[in-house]
One Martini backbone bead per residue (centre of mass of N, CA, C, O) as a GRO file, in nm:
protein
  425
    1UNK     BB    1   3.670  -2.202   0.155
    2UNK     BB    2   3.384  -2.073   0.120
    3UNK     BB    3   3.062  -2.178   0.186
    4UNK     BB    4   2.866  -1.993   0.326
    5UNK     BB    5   2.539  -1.936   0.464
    6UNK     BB    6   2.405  -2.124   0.737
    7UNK     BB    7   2.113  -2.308   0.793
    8UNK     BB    8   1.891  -2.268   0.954
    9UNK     BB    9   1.775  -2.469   1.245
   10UNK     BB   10   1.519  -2.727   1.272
   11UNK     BB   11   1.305  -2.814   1.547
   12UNK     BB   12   1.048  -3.069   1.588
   13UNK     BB   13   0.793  -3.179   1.741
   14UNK     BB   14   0.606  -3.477   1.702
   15UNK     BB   15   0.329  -3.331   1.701
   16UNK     BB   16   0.408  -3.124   1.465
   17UNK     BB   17   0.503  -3.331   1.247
   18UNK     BB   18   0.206  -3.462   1.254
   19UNK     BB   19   0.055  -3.209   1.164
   20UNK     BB   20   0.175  -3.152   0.923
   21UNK     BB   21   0.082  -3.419   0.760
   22UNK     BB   22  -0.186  -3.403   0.758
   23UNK     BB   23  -0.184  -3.126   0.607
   24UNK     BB   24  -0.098  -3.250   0.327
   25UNK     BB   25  -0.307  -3.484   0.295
   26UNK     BB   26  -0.474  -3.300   0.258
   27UNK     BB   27  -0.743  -3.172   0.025
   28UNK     BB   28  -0.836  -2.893   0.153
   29UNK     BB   29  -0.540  -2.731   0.175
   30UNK     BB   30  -0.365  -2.485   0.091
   31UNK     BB   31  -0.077  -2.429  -0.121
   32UNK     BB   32   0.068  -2.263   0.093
   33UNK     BB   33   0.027  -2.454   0.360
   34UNK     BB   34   0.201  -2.698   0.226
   35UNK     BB   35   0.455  -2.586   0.129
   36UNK     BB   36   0.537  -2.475   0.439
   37UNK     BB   37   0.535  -2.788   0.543
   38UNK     BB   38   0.728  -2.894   0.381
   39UNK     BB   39   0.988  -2.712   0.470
   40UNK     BB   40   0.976  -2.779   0.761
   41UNK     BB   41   1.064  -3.072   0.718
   42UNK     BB   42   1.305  -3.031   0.542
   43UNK     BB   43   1.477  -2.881   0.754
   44UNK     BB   44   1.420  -3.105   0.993
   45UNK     BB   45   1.611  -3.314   0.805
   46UNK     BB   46   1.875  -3.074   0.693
   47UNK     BB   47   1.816  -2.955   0.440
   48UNK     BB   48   1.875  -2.708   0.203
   49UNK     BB   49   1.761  -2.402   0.066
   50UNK     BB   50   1.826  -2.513  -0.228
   51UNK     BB   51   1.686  -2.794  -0.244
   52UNK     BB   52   1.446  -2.728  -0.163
   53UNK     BB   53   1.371  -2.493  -0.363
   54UNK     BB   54   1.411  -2.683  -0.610
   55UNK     BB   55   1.190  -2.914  -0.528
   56UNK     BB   56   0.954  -2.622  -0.475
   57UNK     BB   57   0.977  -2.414  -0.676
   58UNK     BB   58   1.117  -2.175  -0.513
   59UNK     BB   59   1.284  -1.907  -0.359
   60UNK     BB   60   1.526  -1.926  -0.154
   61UNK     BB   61   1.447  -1.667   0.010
   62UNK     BB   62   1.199  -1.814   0.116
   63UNK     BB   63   1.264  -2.048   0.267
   64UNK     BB   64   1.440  -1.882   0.462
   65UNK     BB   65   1.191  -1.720   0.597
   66UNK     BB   66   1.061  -1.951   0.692
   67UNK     BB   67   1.271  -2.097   0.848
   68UNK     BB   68   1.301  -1.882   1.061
   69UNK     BB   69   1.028  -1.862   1.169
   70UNK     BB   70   0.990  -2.202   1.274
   71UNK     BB   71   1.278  -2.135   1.435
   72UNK     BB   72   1.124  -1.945   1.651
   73UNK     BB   73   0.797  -2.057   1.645
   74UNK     BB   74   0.740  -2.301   1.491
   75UNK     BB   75   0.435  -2.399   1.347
   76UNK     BB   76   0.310  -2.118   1.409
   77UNK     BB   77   0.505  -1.979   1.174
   78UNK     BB   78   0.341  -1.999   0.934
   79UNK     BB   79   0.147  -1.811   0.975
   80UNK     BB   80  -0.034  -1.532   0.927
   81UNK     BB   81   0.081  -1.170   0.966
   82UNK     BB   82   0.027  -0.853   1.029
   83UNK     BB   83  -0.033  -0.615   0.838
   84UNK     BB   84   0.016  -0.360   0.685
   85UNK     BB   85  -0.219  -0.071   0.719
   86UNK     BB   86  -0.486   0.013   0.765
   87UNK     BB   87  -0.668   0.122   1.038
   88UNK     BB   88  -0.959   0.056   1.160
   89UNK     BB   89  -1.233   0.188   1.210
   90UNK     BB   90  -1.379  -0.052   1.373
   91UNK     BB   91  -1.330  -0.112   1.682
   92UNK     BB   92  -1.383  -0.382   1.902
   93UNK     BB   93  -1.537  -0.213   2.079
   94UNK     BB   94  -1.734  -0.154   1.882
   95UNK     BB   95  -1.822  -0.427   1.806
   96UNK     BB   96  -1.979  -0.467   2.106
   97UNK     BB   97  -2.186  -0.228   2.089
   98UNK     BB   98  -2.343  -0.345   1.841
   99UNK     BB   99  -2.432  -0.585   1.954
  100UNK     BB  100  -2.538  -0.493   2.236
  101UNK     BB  101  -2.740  -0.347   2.094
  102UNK     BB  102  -2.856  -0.615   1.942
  103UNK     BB  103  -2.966  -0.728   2.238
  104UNK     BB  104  -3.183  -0.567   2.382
  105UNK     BB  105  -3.452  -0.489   2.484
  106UNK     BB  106  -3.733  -0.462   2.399
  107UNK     BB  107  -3.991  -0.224   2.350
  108UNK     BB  108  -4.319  -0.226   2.459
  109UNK     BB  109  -4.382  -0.073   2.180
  110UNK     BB  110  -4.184  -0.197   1.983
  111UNK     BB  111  -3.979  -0.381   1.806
  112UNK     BB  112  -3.885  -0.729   1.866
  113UNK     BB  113  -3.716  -0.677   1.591
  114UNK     BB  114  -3.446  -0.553   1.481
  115UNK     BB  115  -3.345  -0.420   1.227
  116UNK     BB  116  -3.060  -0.276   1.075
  117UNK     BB  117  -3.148   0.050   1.005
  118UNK     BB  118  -3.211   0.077   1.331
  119UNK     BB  119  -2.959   0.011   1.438
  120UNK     BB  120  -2.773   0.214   1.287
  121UNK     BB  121  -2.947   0.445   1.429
  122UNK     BB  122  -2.873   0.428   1.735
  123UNK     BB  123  -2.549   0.432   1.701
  124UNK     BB  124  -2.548   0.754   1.591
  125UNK     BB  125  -2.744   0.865   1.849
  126UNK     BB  126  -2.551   0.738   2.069
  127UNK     BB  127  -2.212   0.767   1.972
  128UNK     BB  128  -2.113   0.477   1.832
  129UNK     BB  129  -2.097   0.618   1.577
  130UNK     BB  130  -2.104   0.816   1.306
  131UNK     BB  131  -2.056   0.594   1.058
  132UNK     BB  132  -2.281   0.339   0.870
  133UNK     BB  133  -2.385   0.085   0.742
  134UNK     BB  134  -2.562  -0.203   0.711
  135UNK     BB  135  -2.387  -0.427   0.589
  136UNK     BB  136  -2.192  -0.414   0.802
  137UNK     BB  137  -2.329  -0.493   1.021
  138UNK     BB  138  -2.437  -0.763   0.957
  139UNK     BB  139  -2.107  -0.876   0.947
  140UNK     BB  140  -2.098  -0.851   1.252
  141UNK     BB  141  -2.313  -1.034   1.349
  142UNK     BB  142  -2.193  -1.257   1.153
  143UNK     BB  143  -1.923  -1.303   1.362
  144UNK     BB  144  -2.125  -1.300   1.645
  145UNK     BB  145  -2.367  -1.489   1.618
  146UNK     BB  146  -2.621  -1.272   1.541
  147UNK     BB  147  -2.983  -1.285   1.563
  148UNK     BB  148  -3.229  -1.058   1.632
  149UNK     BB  149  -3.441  -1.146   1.389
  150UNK     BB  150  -3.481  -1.402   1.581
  151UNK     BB  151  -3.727  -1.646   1.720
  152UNK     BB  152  -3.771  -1.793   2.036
  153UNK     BB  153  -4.016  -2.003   2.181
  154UNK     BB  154  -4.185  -2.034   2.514
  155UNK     BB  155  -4.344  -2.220   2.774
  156UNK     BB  156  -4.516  -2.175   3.088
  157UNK     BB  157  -4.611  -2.420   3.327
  158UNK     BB  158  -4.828  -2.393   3.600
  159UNK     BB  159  -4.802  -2.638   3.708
  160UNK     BB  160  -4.761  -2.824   4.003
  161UNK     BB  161  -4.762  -3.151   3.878
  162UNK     BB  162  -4.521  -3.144   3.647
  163UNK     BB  163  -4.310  -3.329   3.755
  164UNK     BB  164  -4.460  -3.535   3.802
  165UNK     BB  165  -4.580  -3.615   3.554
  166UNK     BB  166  -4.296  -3.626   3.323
  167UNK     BB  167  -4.222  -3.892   3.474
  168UNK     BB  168  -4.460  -4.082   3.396
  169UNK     BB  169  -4.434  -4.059   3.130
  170UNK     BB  170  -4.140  -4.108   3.078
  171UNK     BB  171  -4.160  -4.396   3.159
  172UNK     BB  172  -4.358  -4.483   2.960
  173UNK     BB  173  -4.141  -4.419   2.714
  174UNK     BB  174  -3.929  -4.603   2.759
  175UNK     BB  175  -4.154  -4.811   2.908
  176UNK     BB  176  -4.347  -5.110   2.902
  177UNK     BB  177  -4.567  -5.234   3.081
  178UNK     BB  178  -4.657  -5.512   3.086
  179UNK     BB  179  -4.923  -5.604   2.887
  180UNK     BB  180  -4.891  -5.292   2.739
  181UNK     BB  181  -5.001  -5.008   2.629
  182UNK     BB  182  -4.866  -4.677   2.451
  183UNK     BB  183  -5.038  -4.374   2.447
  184UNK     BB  184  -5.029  -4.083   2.169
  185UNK     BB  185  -5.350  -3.844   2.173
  186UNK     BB  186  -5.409  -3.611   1.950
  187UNK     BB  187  -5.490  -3.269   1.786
  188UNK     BB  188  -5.578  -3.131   1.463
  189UNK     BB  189  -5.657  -2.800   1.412
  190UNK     BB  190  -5.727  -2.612   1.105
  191UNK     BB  191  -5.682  -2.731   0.878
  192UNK     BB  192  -5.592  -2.682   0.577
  193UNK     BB  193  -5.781  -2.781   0.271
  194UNK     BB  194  -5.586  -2.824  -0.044
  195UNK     BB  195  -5.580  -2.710  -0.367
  196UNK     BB  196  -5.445  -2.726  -0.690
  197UNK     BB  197  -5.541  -2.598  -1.032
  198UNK     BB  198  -5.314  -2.684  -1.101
  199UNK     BB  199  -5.019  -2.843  -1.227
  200UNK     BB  200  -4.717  -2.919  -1.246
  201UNK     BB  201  -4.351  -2.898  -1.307
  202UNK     BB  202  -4.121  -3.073  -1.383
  203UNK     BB  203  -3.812  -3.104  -1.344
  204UNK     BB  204  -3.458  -2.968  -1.519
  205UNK     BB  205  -3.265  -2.895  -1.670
  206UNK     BB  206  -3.204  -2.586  -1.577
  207UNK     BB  207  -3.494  -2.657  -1.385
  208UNK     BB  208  -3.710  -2.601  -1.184
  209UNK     BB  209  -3.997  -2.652  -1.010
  210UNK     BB  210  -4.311  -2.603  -1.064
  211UNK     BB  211  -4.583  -2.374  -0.917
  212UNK     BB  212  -4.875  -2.259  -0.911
  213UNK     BB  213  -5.055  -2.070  -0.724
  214UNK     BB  214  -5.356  -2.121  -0.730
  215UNK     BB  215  -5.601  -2.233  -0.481
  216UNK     BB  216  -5.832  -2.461  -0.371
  217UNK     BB  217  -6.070  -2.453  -0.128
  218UNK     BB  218  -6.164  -2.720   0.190
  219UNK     BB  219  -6.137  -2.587   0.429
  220UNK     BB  220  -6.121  -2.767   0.741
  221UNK     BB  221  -5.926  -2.984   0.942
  222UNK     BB  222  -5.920  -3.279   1.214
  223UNK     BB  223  -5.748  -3.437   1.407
  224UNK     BB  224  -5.688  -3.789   1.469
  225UNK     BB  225  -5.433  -3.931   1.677
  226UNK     BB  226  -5.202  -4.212   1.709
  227UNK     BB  227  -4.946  -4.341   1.901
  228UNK     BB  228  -4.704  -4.625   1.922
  229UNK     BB  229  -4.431  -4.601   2.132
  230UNK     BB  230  -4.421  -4.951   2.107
  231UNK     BB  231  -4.375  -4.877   1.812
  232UNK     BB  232  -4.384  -4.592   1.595
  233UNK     BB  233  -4.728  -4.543   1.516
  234UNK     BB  234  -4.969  -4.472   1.280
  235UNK     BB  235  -5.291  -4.483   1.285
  236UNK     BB  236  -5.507  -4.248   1.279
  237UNK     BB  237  -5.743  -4.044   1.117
  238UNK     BB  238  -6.002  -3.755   1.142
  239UNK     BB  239  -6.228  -3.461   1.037
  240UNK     BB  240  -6.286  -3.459   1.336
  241UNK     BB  241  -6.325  -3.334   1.716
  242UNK     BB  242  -6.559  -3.464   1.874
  243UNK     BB  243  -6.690  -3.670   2.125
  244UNK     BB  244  -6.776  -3.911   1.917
  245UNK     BB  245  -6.519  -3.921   1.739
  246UNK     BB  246  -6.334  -4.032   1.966
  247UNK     BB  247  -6.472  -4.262   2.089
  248UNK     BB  248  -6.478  -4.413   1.858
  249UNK     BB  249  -6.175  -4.415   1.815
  250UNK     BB  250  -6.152  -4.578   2.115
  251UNK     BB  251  -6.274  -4.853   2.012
  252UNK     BB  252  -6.038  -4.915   1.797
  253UNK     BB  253  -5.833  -4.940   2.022
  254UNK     BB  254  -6.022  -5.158   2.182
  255UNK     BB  255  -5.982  -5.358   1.980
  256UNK     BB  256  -5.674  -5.377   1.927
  257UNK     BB  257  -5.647  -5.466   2.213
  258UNK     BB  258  -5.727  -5.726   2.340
  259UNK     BB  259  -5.639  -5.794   2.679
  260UNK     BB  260  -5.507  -5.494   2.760
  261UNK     BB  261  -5.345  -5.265   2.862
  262UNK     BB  262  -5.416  -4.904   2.862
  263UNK     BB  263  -5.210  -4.610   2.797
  264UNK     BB  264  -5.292  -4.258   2.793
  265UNK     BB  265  -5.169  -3.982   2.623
  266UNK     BB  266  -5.263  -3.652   2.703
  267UNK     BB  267  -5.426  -3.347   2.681
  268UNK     BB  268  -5.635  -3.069   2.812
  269UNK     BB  269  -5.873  -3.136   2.670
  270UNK     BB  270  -6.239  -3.136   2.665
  271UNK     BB  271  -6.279  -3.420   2.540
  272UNK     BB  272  -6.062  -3.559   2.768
  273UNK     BB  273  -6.206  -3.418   3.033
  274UNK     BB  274  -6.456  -3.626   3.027
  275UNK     BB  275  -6.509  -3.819   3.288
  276UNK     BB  276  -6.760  -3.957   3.237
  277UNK     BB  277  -6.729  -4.078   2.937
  278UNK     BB  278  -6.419  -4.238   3.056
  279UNK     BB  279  -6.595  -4.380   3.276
  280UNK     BB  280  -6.824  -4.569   3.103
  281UNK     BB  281  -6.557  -4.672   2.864
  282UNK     BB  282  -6.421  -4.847   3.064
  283UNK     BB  283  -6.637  -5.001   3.184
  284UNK     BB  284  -6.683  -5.148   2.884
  285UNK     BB  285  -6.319  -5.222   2.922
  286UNK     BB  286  -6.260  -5.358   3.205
  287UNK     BB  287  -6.060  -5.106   3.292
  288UNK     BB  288  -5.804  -5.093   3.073
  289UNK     BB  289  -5.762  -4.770   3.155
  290UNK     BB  290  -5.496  -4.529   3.114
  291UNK     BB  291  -5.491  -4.221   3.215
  292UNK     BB  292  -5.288  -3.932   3.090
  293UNK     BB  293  -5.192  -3.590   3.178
  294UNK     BB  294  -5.056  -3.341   3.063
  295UNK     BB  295  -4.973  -3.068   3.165
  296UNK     BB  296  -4.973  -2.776   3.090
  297UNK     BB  297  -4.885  -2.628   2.834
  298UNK     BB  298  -4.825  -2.908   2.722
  299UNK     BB  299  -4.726  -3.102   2.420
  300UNK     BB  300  -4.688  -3.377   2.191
  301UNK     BB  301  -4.732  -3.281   1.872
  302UNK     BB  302  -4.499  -3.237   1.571
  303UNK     BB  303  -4.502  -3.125   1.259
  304UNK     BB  304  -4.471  -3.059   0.952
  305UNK     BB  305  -4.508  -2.920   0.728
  306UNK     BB  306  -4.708  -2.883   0.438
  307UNK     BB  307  -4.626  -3.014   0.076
  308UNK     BB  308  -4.795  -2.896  -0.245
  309UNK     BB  309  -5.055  -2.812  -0.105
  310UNK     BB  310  -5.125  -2.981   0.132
  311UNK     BB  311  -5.270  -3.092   0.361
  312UNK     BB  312  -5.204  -3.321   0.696
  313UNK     BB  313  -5.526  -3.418   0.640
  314UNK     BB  314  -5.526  -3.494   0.343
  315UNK     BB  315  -5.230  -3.673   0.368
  316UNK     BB  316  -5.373  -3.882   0.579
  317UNK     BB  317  -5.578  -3.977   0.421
  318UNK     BB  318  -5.438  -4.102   0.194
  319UNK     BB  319  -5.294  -4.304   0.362
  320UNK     BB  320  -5.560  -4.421   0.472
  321UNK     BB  321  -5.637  -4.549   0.189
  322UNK     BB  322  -5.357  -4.630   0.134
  323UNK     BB  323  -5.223  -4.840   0.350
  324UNK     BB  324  -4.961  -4.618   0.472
  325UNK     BB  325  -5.042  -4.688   0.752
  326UNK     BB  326  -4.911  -4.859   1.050
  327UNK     BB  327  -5.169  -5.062   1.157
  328UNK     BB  328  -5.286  -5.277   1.382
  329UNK     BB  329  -5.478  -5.519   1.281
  330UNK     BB  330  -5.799  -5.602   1.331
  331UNK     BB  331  -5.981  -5.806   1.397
  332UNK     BB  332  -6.212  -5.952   1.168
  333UNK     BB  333  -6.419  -6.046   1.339
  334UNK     BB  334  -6.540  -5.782   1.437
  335UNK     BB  335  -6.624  -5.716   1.178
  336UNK     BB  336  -6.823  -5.891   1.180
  337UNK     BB  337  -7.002  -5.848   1.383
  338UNK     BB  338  -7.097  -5.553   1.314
  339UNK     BB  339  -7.236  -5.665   1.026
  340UNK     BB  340  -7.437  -5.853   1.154
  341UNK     BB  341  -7.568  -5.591   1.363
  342UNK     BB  342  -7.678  -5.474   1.132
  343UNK     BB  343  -7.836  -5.666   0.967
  344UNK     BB  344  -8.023  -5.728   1.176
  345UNK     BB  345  -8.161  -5.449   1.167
  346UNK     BB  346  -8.268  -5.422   0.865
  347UNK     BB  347  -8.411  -5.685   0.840
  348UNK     BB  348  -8.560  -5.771   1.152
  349UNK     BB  349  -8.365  -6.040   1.204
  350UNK     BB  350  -8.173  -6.315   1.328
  351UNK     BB  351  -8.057  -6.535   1.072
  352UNK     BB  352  -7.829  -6.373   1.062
  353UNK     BB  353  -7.470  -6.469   0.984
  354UNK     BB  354  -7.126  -6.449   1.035
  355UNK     BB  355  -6.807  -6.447   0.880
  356UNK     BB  356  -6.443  -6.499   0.902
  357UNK     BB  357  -6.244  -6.486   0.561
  358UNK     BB  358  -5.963  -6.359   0.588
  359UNK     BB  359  -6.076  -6.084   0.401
  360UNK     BB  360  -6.360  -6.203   0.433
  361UNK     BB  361  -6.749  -6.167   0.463
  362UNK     BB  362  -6.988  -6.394   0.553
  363UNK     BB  363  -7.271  -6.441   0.427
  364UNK     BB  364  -7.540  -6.620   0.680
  365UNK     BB  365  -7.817  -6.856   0.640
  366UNK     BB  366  -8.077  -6.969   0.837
  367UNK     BB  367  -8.128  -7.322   0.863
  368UNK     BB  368  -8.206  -7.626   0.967
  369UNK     BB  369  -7.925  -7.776   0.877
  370UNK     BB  370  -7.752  -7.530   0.761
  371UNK     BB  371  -7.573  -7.272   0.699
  372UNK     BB  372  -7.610  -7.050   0.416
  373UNK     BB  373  -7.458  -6.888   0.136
  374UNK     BB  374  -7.481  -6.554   0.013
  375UNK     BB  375  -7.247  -6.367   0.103
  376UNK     BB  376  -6.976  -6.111   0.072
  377UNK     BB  377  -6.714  -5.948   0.190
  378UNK     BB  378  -6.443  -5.755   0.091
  379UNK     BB  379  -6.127  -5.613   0.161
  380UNK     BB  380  -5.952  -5.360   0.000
  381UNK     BB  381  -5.942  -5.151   0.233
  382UNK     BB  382  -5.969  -4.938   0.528
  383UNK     BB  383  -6.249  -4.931   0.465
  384UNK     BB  384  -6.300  -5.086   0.228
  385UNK     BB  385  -6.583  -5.236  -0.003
  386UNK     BB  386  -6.663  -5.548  -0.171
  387UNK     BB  387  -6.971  -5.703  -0.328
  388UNK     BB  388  -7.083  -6.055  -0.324
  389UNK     BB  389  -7.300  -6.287  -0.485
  390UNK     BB  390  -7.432  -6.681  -0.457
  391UNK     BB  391  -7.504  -6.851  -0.676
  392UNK     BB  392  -7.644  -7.154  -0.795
  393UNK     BB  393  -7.358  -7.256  -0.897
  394UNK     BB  394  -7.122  -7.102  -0.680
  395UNK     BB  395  -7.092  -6.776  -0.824
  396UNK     BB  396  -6.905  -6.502  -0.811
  397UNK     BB  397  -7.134  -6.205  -0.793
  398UNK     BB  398  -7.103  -5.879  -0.802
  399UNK     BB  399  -7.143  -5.582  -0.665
  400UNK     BB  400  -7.230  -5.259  -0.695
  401UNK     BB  401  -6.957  -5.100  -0.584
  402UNK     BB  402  -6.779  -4.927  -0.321
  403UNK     BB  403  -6.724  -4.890   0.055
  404UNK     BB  404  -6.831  -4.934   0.348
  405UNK     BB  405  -6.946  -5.086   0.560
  406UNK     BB  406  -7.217  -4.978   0.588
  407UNK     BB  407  -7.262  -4.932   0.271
  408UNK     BB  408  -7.289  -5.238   0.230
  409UNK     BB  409  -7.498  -5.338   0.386
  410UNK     BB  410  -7.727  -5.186   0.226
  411UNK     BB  411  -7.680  -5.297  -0.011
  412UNK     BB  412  -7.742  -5.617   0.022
  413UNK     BB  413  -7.984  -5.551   0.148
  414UNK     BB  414  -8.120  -5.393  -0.114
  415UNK     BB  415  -8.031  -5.686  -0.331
  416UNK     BB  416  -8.091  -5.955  -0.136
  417UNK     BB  417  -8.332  -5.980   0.093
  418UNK     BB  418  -8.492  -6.247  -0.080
  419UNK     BB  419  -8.234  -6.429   0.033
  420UNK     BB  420  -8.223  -6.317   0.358
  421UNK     BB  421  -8.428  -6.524   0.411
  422UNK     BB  422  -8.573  -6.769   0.559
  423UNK     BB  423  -8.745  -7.057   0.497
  424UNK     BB  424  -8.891  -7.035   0.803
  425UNK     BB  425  -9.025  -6.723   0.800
   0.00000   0.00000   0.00000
């Protein structure tokens, strides 16, 4: 009695059989994949192509023919292959025409990323294509992944000893000399300070965040920043870039770290390069500073665009005024010194000590037999405190306003006075 006619037998090697059931387990694999799958490994294992058909509910038919292609071609065989039907009008010789159409070097007068209308334009005056869309073009571009219409700059910079100066930077960079501190000094100029004249509105199920377009401008604004490289944090935000700007904030980085060396990375700004001020500015600390100058046309820092309508000068001040910024902070002693040389200016007299008392800083009268606690200010935030003076009953009583160190000895100053005079004066 006939048997019919026996299934094409399928031997796959381990590495197959191995690939094909990843292919099932995958979860994102299309079902006509895992199917044919299926097929190759029951075949693999003996199964007739009417069970495999009833198991995998095709027909026996569809079985067969994967079963051949398999044992033909082994799980290669799987594939999709050419299809009859109109051959390309675009053949791929033209495919890399206009590929390389659209990679061209601009004319020196013309523009320097060509639309796509254009790439059109010059391949049917050029003979490279007869007739084509835009959208085609588009299409070949973006299977080449070409993109003609985006640039990318570089600057090359003319340093001589652009090799040296890298070196020593980045060495200060990966590692910090033993008791030293790596700064990296930069300035952002030009920023304009916005503000949205309306509040927005927040997102909802099925609705974007709104943002009213119109805005009131607040002029422009310059950083000064530093970064602290071993590790990184911003120091502080400044709203000008002049040359006592500076300096005044390089006092502020030599009080954060008294009796370390600091190695300074800056680039070739007129500031930087002020000889003078930065070497009469070492010797008042005790030479403690190592400058380290950028290569030429070598940046610093880059940051993000600022969004919301703020400025980065704007929203670097909120955040130092809100101490968002993590700034190693300054002995508190160092603003006492301060105030002392503040109020004894004000007074005309010496008799007035300070002290630092945790975050408060006592204002002391010199008398006779021990200093006498007359005021002191607290410290809110950054540069900004609340004054308060001490009545005959020993309670501390608030005064009006809170302000800068400067402001607030103003204050004490003009409201307390006759208190800060000491009895044998």
């Amino acid at each position: 009695m006939s048997q019919g006619r026996h299934a094409t037998p399928v031997k796959l090697a381990k590495k197959e059989r191995e690939e094909l059931l990843s292919l099932i387990e995958r979860k994102t694999a299309t079902q006509r994949d895992v199917m044919r799958a299926r097929i190759a490994l029951w075949a693999h294992e003996g199964h007739s192509n009417t069970v495999i058909a009833r198991e995998l509910r095709v027909s026996a038919q569809t079985v067969c023919t994967w079963r051949k292609r398999i044992a033909q071609n082994g799980a290669q065989g799987l594939r999709e292959g050419e299809r009859s039907g109109r051959p390309p009008r675009i053949t791929q010789e033209t495919r890399l025409q206009l590929i390389a159409l659209a990679c061209e070097a601009h004319e020196p007068e013309g523009r320097a990323t060509p639309t796509l209308d254009e790439i059109v334009a010059r391949a049917i005056e050029r003979g490279i294509v007869e007739q084509i869309s835009r959208s085609h073009v588009q299409r070949i571009l973006q299977a080449g992944d070409v993109r003609p219409h985006r640039v990318q700059q570089w600057l090359h910079s003319p340093d001589p000893a652009f090799r040296e100066k890298v070196n020593v930077i980045c060495k200060l960079y990966r590692k910090a000399p033993k008791n030293a501190v790596v700064l990296s000094i930069d300035e952002k100029t030009g920023i304009q300070a916005i503000e949205r004249k309306h509040p927005g509105h927040a997102p909802a199920p099925g609705r974007l965040r709104r943002r009213e377009f119109e805005y009131i401008r607040h002029g422009t604004q310059a950083l000064i920043a530093a970064l602290d490289v071993h590790p990184v944090r911003c120091w502080h935000c400044r709203e000008r870039r002049t040359q006592d700007d500076l300096v005044a904030f390089m006092e502020r980085v030599a009080a954060a770290h008294p009796g370390k060396q600091v190695h300074v990375i800056w680039d070739n700004l007129n500031t930087h390069r002020a000889q003078a001020v930065w070497q009469a500015f070492n010797e008042r600390h005790d030479r403690r500073f190592h400058f380290h100058f950028t290569p030429l046309h070598a940046s610093i820092i880059r940051q993000r665009a600022p969004s919301n309508g703020l400025s980065g000068a704007t929203r670097c001040k909120r955040a130092h005024r809100n101490q968002e910024t993590d700034m190693p902070a300054i002995p508190t002693k160092h603003y006492a010194t301060e105030l002392q040389r503040q109020l004894r200016s004000l007074l005309g007299h010496e008799q007035i000590v300070t002290q630092a008392y945790g975050r408060h800083l006592l204002i002391k009268r010199l008398d006779d037999e021990e200093p006498t606690v007359v005021a002191r200010l607290t410290e809110l935030a950054r540069n900004r405190y609340s004054a308060a003076f001490r009545s005959h009953t020993g309670r501390w009583e608030p005064l009006p306003g809170t302000g800068s160190l400067d402001e607030m000895a103003e204050v004490v100053v003009t409201l307390l006075q006759p208190y800060l005079q000491p009895d044998n004066y």
